[in-house]
Structures are given as C-alpha cells and as structure tokens.
ROZA-310790 format. One record per residue (C-alpha): y, x, z; residue in three letters. Coordinates in steps of 0.02 Angstrom, whole numbers, plus 50000, padded with zeros to 5 digits. Layout:
REM ROZA-310790
YXZALA ...
//
This chain:
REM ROZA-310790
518464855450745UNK 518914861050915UNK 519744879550959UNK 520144883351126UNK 521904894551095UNK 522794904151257UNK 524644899951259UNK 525294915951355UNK 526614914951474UNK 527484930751427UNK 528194944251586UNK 529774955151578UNK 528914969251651UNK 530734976151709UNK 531444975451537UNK 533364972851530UNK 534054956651568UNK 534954957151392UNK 533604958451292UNK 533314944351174UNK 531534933951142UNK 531124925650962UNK 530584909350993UNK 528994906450844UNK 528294888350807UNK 526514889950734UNK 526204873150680UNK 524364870050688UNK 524204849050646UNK 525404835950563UNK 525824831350754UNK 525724848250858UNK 526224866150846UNK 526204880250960UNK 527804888951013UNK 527674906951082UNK 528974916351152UNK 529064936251061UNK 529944950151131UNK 531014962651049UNK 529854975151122UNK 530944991951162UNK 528895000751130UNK 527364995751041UNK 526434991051215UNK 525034977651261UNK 526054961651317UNK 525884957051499UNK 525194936951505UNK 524744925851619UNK 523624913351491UNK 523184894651517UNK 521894886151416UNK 522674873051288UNK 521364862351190UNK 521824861250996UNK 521174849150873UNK 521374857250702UNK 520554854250536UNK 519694861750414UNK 520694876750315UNK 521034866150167UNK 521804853350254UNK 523404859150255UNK 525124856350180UNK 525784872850115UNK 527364870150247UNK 526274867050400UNK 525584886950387UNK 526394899050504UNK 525834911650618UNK 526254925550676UNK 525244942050580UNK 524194935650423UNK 522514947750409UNK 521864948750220UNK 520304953650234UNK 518844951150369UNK 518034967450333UNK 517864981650469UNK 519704987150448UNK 520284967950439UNK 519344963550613UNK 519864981650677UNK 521654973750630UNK 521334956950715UNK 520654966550863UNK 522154976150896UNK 523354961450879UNK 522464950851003UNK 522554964951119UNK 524144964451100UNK 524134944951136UNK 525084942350953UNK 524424926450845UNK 523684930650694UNK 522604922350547UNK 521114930650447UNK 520694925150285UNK 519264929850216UNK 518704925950034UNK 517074927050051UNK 515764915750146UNK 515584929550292UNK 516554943950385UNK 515954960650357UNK 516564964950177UNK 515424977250106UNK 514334980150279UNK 513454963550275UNK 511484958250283UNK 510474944850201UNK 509014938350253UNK 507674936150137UNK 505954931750158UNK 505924935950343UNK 506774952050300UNK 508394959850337UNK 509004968850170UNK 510784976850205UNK 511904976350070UNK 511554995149996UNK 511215011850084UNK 512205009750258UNK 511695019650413UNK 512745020450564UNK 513235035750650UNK 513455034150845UNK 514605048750854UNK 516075039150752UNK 517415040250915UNK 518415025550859UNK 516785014850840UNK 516375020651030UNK 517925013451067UNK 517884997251001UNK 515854992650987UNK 514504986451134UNK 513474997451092UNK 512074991451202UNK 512324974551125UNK 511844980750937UNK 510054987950987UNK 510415001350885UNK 508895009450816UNK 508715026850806UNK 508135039750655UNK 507135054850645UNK 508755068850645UNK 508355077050498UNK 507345073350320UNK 505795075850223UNK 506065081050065UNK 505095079449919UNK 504905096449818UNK 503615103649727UNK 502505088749732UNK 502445088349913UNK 503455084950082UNK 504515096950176UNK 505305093350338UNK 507155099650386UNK 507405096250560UNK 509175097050678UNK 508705112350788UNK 509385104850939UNK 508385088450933UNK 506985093650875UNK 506805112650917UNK 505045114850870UNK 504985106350722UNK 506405114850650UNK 505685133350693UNK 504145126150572UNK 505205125550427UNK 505875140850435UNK 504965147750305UNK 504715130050195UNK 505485129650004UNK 506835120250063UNK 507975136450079UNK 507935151950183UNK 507795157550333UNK 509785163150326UNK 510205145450232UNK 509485136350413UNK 510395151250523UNK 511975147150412UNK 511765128250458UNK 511995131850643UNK 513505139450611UNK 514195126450522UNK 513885114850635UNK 514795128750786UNK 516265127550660UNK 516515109650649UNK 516155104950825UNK 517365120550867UNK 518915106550766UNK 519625091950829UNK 519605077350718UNK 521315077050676UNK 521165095950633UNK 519675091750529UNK 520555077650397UNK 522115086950378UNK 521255104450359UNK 521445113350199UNK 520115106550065UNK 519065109649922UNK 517765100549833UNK 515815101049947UNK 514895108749842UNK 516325123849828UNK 516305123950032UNK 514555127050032UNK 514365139649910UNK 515585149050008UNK 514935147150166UNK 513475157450095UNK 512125144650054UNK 510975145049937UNK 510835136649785UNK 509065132249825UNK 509705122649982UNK 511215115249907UNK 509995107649771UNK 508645102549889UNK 509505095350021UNK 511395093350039UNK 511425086049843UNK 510265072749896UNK 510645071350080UNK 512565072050063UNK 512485064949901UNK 511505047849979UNK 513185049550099UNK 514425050949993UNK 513495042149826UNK 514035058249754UNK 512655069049701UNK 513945081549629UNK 514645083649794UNK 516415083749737UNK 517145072749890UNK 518185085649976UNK 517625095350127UNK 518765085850240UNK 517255073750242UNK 516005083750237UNK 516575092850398UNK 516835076450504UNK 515235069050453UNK 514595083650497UNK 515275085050666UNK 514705066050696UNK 512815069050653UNK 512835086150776UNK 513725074250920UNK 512555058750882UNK 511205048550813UNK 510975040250650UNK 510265021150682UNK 510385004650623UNK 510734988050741UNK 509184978250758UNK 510014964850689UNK 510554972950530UNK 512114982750476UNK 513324967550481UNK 513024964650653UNK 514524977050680UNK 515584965850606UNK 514964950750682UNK 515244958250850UNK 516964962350823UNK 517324944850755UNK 516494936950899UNK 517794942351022UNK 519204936050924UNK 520024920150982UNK 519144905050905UNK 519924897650715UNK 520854915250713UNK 519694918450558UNK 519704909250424UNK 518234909150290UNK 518354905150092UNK 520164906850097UNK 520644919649949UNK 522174923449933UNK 522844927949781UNK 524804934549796UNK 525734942949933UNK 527744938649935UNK 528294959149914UNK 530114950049944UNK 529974952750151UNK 529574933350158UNK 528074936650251UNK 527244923550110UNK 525454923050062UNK 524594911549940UNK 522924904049929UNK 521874901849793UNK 521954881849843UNK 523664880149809UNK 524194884449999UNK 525464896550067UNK 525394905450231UNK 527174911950315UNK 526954927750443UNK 528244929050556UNK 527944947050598UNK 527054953150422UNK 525614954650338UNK 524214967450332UNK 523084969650184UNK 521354973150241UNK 520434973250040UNK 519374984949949UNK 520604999249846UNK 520344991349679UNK 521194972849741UNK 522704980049815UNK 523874979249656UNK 523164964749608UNK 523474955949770UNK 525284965149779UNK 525784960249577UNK 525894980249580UNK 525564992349430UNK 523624996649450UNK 523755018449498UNK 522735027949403UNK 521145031849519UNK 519755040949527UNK 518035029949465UNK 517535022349642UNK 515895027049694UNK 514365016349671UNK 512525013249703UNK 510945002149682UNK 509954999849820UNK 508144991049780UNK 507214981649900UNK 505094982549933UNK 503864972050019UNK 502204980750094UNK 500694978750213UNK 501354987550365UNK 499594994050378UNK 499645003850221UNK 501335011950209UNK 501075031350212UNK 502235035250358UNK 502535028350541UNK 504085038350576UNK 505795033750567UNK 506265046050442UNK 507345046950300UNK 506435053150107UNK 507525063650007UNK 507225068949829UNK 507395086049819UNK 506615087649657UNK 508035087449538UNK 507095074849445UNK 507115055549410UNK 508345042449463UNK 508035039249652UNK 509015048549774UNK 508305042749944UNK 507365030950019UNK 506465026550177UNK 505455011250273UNK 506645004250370UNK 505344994550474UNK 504925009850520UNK 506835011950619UNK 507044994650668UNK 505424984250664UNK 506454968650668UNK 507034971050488UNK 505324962450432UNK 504184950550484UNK 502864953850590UNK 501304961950478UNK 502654967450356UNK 503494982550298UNK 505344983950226UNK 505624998450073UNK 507285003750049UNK 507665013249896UNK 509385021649861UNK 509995026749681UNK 511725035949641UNK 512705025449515UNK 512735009749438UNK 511445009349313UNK 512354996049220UNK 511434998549066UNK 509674997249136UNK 509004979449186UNK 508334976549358UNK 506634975149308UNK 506654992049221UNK 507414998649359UNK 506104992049467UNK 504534998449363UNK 505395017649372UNK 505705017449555UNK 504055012449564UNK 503385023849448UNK 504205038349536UNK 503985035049697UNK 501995035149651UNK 501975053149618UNK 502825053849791UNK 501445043349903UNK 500135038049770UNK 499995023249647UNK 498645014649756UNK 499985012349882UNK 501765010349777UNK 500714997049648UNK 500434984349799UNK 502374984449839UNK 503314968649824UNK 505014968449732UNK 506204957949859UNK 508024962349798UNK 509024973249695UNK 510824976749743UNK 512114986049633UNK 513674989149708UNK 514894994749615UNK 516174998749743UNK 515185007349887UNK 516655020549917UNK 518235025349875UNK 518225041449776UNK 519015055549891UNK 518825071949778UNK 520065081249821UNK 521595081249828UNK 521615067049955UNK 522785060450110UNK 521565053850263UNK 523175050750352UNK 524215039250260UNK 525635029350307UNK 524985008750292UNK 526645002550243UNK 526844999850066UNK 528094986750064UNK 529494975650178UNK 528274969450312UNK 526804973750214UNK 525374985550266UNK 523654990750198UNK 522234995850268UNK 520375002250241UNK 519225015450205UNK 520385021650062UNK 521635026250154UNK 520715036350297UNK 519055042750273UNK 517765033350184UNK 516755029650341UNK 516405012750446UNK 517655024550568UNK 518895026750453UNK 519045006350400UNK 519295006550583UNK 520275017750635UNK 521435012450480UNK 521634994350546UNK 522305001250726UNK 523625011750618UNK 523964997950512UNK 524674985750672UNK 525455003050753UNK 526555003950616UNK 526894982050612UNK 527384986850799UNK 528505002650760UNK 529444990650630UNK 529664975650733UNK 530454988650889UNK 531684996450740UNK 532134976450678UNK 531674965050805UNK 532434951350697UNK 
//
C-alpha cells in the first residue's frame, strides 16, 4: 500500500550552536528508509518543521524482517490512551508505530454493527464536560447526541423522575416531594454539586478520600436516596453498586455532569477513537500486530506475536488494559483489586410501541432483581437503529459468569415486564449479549490518579488505571505518558 509520510526539515529555533542532533534511520522497505534528524531538546517543546511530502511504498505489517523494524516511539495499544499517545507524539513531529492486537482501534470503546444497529460494546456514555476530551475531540464532527439530565427511577412499582435543577428547573421542583428521597436529600444535592464545582481538577484527584458510599452518608443523605439513586446511578458509572470507588471519582464525575451533557456520537461510542486515529499520519497504526514481550533491558525492543521485533529509538509506551501489563513486561502480576465488570444485553423493538420517546436513562431503584439500568438508545441517537426500529440497552453489574445468555435474557425480560408491561417487553428481539469482564479498573480506595508512567528504562504505561477510570483519564494518561518520554530524552539525550 501507499502512505504519504512528512519528512520534516527540522529548525534550530536559536538553540546553541553546540548542541548535538541524533541522526535515526527508520527503515521502512528492503530498498528505502527514512532518516530524521532528532534534537537533544534542552525542553520538552513542539519541534519547529518545515515538511515536504515523500511518497512511500510499504507492505503489509507481516512483511517484514525482524531487522528492518525501527522507529522512533513504539505505541502498544490503539485504545483512547494509545491514540492520546500517538496524538501527542505527532504533535511533536516524532515517528512513532501503533500496534494494535485487535482488528480495530478503540480498545474497550468500540461499536458493532448488527442488523442495522449500532450496539456499543457495554454501558458507555460520554460526558462533554471531560476538559482533556475538549481538548483533543471535534466535537461538532461526532454529532453527539444529547440525554435527558437526570433519571427515572423505578420504585414502588412505578416511575419517579430526578431531574438536574439547573436544566430542567421545573421538573426538578416536581419531585420534590417523590419517594426518591427528601426534600433536604435534593437541597443537599445542590450543595454538592457548589462543592465540587468550587475544586479544581487537580484538587479534586489528589483530595483526601474515602470509599462513595462513606462520602455520602456524611454529607447527610439519606439512606433512602443513596439506595434509590446514587447505588444504581453511580453504580451503572462505576459498575459498582456498592459504591466503594473512592470519592476522588465520585467528585470529578460529578463536577463533569454539573458543567456538561451526557450524549452519545451518532455514530456510536467508538467514533471517538476513530476520530483521533484519523488524524494520525497514514501506516502510523498498525492493526493485528500483538505484541507479546517488551525488552525491560533499555533496548527499546518489542516482539510480535509473528515472530517480528520492533526497535524504538526513543522508548516505548504501553497503552494496555491493567491486567496485560506484567504479562507484556515478564513482571510479577501485583496483587489487585477484582477489576470491575458488566453485561450489557441488546433488544430489538417496533419503534412504535416502545413506552417512552425521551432520551432518558431507567434506573432500578428497587433493590430488587439483576438489572441495574437501561434505556432506548434510539431514543438519544436515532441513528443507532434502522429506520422503523428501536435499540434496548440493558446494563447489569457483574459478570454473571455462571448464568447462560439465554437465562440471562428471559430474566431481563421478565423484569423489565413488571417495569413497562409484558405485552410490550414479550415482542422484544434479543440482538446481542456482551459480558465484559474488564469494564474498569477497580479504584477503591486507597488509589494514586496521578502516577508517574515510567515503570522501566525507556518504558512507560498508560491508561485508565493509572488516572481516573474515565475516557478522560485514558487520555489525559497518554499526554503524561510522552511528557515524561520527553523529560527523559532532555536528561539523556543519548
């Protein structure tokens, strides 16, 4: 195939005469490489470039000779804190290589499409307020679809709205008086949110923590509140229903939801990730490559499941899920918390009949049964189902291992026809059942949000598990992750 790759012609901008460049060959065929100039860069700083277009004939990723692989950063991982990675290197106008195992970037936020249908992979709503996402996303160019702010809970054998007082003033002075706590539970919920928008961010992760549930029982709220509505609401956030993740989390999230607007892209969850790969430089990613060791030596070595080897000239950031770390690394497996988890089951229905035409999230406030939330998701973004169709999403905490899908599928069913009536659950569809057994990292307390990403000579890791377990935090973690590769490479150019 073709890529079209910028050779930079690298500027001084006033730096000493004295100062040395590392000349890097990237070979890229059996009869070409590419030769960049480096700087021993006295700062981390974007490189000044004037670029040219050079045409490049490579081929496919198997094609190569373990000694014909060099570049200059190698990426593991093409999920949001791998591309958030990439992103920050080719800012910085330094070469790097993805390699992705899978057949797709995205990691755990991807979509499939299915029958005309867009089924996310699990519970996944995007929050606009996330300030690194501003930073790095089109907005605009995701169509991002907006929910109700706030829930309807299911209690008692009926519905009961909880609205967000600022978006939806009227509504919310309704439920004053519903089951769904009282009236000093939704005074105390405007305070909360005074406290946390009172905090920076950076205040917010390194504040002093405790388990959720122990903030909010604190705070003052009830227990009637607490069980109707943060257990399921938070709990869908989290997948904790116990709300042990530590407040740190709780009080960003938060903060995000007062500053902005839970939504989905039109074009499903893993269209963040496609946009960020889409502004990469072309062949910089690298599909079906697994790699399966990382040289700890401060060789800068990868190697592939096919037999090949990488060499980064720079280093090498690790951009995988928690649990593959060690593995990847030869290291010692920690002793972790259990990882989070979820099912999330899939329905088909005549957009005529569903019960609801807003764009609302369903929480069970109950205390009873297996499903935690669900919603139609047509009913956010229309797009995620053909036309005449409605798409049911239906969110369980845990992994249910034990349980086949099909007896999954007849309780969900069965429960969610006390909810809306078996004349119009029986006629649903079963399209999909996903069980993902790492949704999130674990982050009970005690935790570290601000880690330091090296963990090794040249070697740095990234992801959700090391900041907060947010798409912001995978991103935010792959900027840190290069910050520190620059840092190094000032302290030993060589």
């Amino acid at each position: 195939m073709e890529i079209n790759c910028m050779k930079p012609k690298l500027h001084r901008d006033n730096w000493q005469e004295k100062q040395l460049h590392k000349s890097i060959s990237y070979p890229l065929h059996s009869s070409m490489s590419l030769t960049l100039s480096l700087p021993s860069l006295p700062t981390p700083r974007r490189f000044s470039f004037q670029p040219r277009s050079v045409q490049l004939s490579i081929d496919s990723p198997g094609s190569f000779s373990p000694s014909e692989r060099q570049t200059g950063v190698v990426v593991i991982g093409a999920g949001l804190a791998g591309l958030a990675a990439a992103t920050r290197l080719h800012s910085e106008n330094i070469p790097f290589l993805v390699l992705e195992a899978s057949d797709a970037v995205g990691g755990r936020v991807r979509t499939d499409p299915v029958a005309g249908f867009l089924l996310d992979r699990g519970f996944q709503i995007f929050i606009t307020a996330y300030p690194e996402a501003k930073r790095l996303l089109d907005y605009q160019a995701l169509d991002l679809q907006k929910f109700y702010a706030g829930a309807r809970v299911y209690y008692g054998g009926g519905f009961h709205t909880v609205a967000d007082p600022v978006l939806h003033f009227w509504d919310s002075i309704q439920t004053l008086t519903n089951p769904i706590g009282t009236v000093l539970d939704k005074l105390l919920i405007g305070l909360a949110r005074l406290r946390v928008l009172s905090r920076s961010d950076e205040e917010i992760l390194a504040a002093d923590e405790v388990p959720t549930i122990e903030f909010l029982r604190k705070f003052g709220f009830s227990e009637s509140i607490i069980g109707r509505f943060f257990r399921p609401f938070f709990g869908g956030v989290f997948f904790d229903r116990e709300l042990e993740t530590t407040s740190r989390l709780f009080d960003f999230i938060f903060k995000c939801l007062a500053l902005g607007d839970n939504t989905l892209p039109a074009k499903g969850i893993s269209a963040i990730p496609e946009q960020l790969a889409s502004k990469l430089p072309t062949g910089s990613v690298l599909l079906n490559s697994k790699v399966v060791s990382v040289d700890r030596s401060g060789s800068g070595t990868v190697r592939l499941q096919n037999g090949d080897t990488i060499k980064s000239e720079l280093g090498v950031v690790v951009a995988v899920e928690e649990p593959e770390v060690a593995k990847l690394l030869g290291l010692k497996p920690a002793e972790k918390k259990p990882a989070r988890s979820t099912v999330c089951l899939y329905f088909s229905a005549d957009r005529r009949q569903i019960p609801v035409r807003e764009p609302i999230l369903f929480l069970n406030g109950s205390g009873k049964g297996i499903v935690n939330n669900m919603f139609f998701a047509t009913n956010v973004a229309p797009s995620y189902g053909p036309p005449g169709k409605a798409l049911v999403s239906v969110s369980l905490i845990g992994l249910y291992d034990a349980v086949s899908d099909a007896d999954l599928t007849a309780q969900v069913i069965g429960e969610l026809s006390d909810w809306f009536g078996e004349s119009i659950v029986g006629s649903w569809e079963h399209l999909r059942t996903y069980r993902v057994g790492f949704a999130q990292p674990n982050q009970s307390p005690p935790t570290n949000l601000v880690q330091d990403p090296r963990i090794g000579s040249g070697i740095y890791v990234c992801g959700d598990h090391v900041t907060s377990a947010t798409f912001d935090g995978a991103l935010v973690s792959g900027g840190r992750a290069v910050e520190a590769l620059l840092r190094d490479r000032v302290k030993s150019p060589n």
